[in-house]
C-alpha positions in Angstrom: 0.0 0.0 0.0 1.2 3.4 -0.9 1.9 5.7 1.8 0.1 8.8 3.0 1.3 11.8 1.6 1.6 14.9 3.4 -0.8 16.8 0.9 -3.2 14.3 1.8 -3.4 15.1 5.4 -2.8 18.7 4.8 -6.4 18.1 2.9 -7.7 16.3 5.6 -6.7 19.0 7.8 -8.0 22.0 5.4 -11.8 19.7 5.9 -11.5 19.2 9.8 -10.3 22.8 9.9 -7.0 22.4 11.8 -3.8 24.1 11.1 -0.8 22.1 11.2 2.4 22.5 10.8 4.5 21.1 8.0 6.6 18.7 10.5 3.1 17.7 12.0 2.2 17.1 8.4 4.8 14.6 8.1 4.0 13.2 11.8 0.1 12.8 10.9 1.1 11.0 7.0 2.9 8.3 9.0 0.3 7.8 11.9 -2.5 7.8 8.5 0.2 5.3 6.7 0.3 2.9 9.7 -3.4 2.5 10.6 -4.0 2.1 7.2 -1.7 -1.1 6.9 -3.3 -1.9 9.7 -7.0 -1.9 8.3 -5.9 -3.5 4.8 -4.0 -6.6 6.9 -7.3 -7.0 8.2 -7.9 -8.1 4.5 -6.1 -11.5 5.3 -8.1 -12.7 8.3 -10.2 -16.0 6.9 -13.5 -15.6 8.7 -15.7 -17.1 6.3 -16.4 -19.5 9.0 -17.2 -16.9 11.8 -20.9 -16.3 11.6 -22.1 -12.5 11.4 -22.4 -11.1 15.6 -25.3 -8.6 15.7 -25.1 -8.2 19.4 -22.7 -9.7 21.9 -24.7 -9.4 25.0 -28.6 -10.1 24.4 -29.5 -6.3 26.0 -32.8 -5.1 24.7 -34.0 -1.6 24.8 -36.6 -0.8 27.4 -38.3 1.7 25.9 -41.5 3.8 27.5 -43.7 6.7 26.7 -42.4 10.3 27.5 -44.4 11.9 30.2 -44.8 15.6 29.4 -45.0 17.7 32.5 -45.4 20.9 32.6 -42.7 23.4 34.7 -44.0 25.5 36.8 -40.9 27.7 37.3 -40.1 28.7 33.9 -40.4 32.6 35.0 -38.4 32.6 37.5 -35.4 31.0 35.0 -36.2 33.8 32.4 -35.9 36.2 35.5 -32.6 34.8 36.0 -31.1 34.5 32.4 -28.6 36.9 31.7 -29.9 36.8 28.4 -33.6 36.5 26.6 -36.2 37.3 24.0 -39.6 37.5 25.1 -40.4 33.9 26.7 -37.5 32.3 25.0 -34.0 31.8 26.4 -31.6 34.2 23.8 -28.1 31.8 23.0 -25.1 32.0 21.3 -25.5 31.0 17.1 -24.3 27.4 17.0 -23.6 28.0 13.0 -22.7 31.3 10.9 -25.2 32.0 8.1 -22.8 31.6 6.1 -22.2 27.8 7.0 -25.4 26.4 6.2 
């Protein structure tokens, strides 16, 4: 298998929006290189007599009907939040317009 190249992870880096530097560059390639040998060696391992495992330990999920209550002390949150609009609690943009 052909190695990682550092333009590679500097790509990979541009996407996850971290700055390296070019000797972490080099560092990341041959982390990338080695866990990819790893992976494709996994290639090699016969298991054609190993049946498929959907679940290891027969847990099911439990699962029940939410029980909407209403809260009685919403005012007195709103009183105490530093910031609001009307009823509504006011909070920081998770995204920039421009992301979406």
């Amino acid at each position: 298998m052909e190695p990682v190249s550092t333009s590679n992870v500097n790509r990979i880096a541009v996407l996850a929006n971290l700055d390296l530097r070019p000797a972490e560059l080099r560092v990341r390639a041959q982390e990338f290189s080695a866990i990819l040998e790893f992976v494709n060696a996994l290639k090699d391992i016969k298991v054609e007599s190993v049946q498929p495992t959907v679940q290891v330990t027969e847990v099911e999920n439990v699962f029940r009907q939410d029980d909407v209550i209403a809260f009685a002390h919403h005012r007195t949150l709103l009183e105490h939040s530093p910031h609001r609009h009307g009823d509504l609690f006011r909070v920081a943009a998770v995204f920039n317009q421009d992301e979406r």
